[in-house]
C-alpha positions in Angstrom: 32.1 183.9 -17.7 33.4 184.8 -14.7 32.4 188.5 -14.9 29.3 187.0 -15.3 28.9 185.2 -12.5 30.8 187.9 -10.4 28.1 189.9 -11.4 25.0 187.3 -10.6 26.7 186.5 -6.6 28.5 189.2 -5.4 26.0 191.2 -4.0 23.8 188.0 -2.1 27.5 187.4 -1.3 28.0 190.8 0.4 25.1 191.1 2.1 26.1 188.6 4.0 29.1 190.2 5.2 31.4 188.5 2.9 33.9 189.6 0.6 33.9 187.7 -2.9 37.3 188.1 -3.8 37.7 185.8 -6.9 35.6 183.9 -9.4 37.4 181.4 -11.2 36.0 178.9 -13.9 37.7 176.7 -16.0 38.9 172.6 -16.3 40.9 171.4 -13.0 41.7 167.7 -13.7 39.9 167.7 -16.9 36.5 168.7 -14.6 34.7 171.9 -15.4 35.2 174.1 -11.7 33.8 177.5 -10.3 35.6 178.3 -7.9 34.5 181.2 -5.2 36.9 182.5 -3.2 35.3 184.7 -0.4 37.2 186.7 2.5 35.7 188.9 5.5 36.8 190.2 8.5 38.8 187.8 10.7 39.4 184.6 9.5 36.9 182.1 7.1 35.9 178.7 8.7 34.4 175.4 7.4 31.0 177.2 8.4 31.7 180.1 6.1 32.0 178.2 3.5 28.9 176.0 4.1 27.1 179.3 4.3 27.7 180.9 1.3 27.6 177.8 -0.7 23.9 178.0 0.5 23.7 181.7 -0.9 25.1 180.6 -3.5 23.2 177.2 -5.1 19.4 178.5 -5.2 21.1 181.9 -7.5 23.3 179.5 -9.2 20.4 177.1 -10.2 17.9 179.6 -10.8 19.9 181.6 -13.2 21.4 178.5 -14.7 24.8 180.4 -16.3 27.3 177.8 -16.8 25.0 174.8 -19.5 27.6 172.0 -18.5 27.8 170.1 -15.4 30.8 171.6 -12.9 31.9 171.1 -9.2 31.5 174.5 -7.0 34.2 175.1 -4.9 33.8 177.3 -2.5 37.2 178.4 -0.5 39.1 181.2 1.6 42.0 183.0 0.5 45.0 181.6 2.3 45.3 184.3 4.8 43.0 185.9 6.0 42.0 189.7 6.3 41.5 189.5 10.4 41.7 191.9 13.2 45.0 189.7 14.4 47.0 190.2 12.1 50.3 192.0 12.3 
C-alpha cells in the first residue's frame, strides 16, 4: 500500500520542492492512518504541511486507493535537512 501511494504523490509532492521521505499506513489507536512525512531544504513549518496536504487531498480523492475511511497526517521529520545545520 504504501508503495502505492508513494508512487500516486511523490512526484505532485516534488514538484513542489518537497522531499516525501516516508509513507506510512497502518492502525494508530485502532484508527486506519497515512501518514506523509515530507522534508526540504531548511526547516518544515505548520504552512508546509498545510500545503502539501492541499497537493495532496484532490490526488488522494480522485484516485481513491485506500476503500476505508483514515486520518491523513501530514508531518516533518524531526530534524530538519536545513542550511543551519552543523
Amino acid at each position: 500500500m504504501e508503495d502505492k501511494i508513494r508512487n500516486l504523490l511523490e512526484s505532485a509532492i516534488e514538484e513542489e520542492g518537497y522531499i516525501l521521505d516516508e509513507v506510512f499506513y497502518g492502525k494508530e489507536d485502532n484508527v486506519n492512518t497515512l501518514r506523509l512525512v515530507i522534508d526540504k531544504k531548511g526547516y518544515i513549518n505548520v504552512g508546509d504541511c498545510v500545503k502539501v496536504n492541499e497537493i495532496v487531498n484532490p490526488i488522494l480523492d480522485e484516485a481513491d486507493p485506500i476503500s476505508e475511511s483514515y486520518v491523513l497526517d501530514i508531518c516533518s521529520k524531526e530534524k530538519g535537512s536545513g542550511e543551519d545545520e552543523q
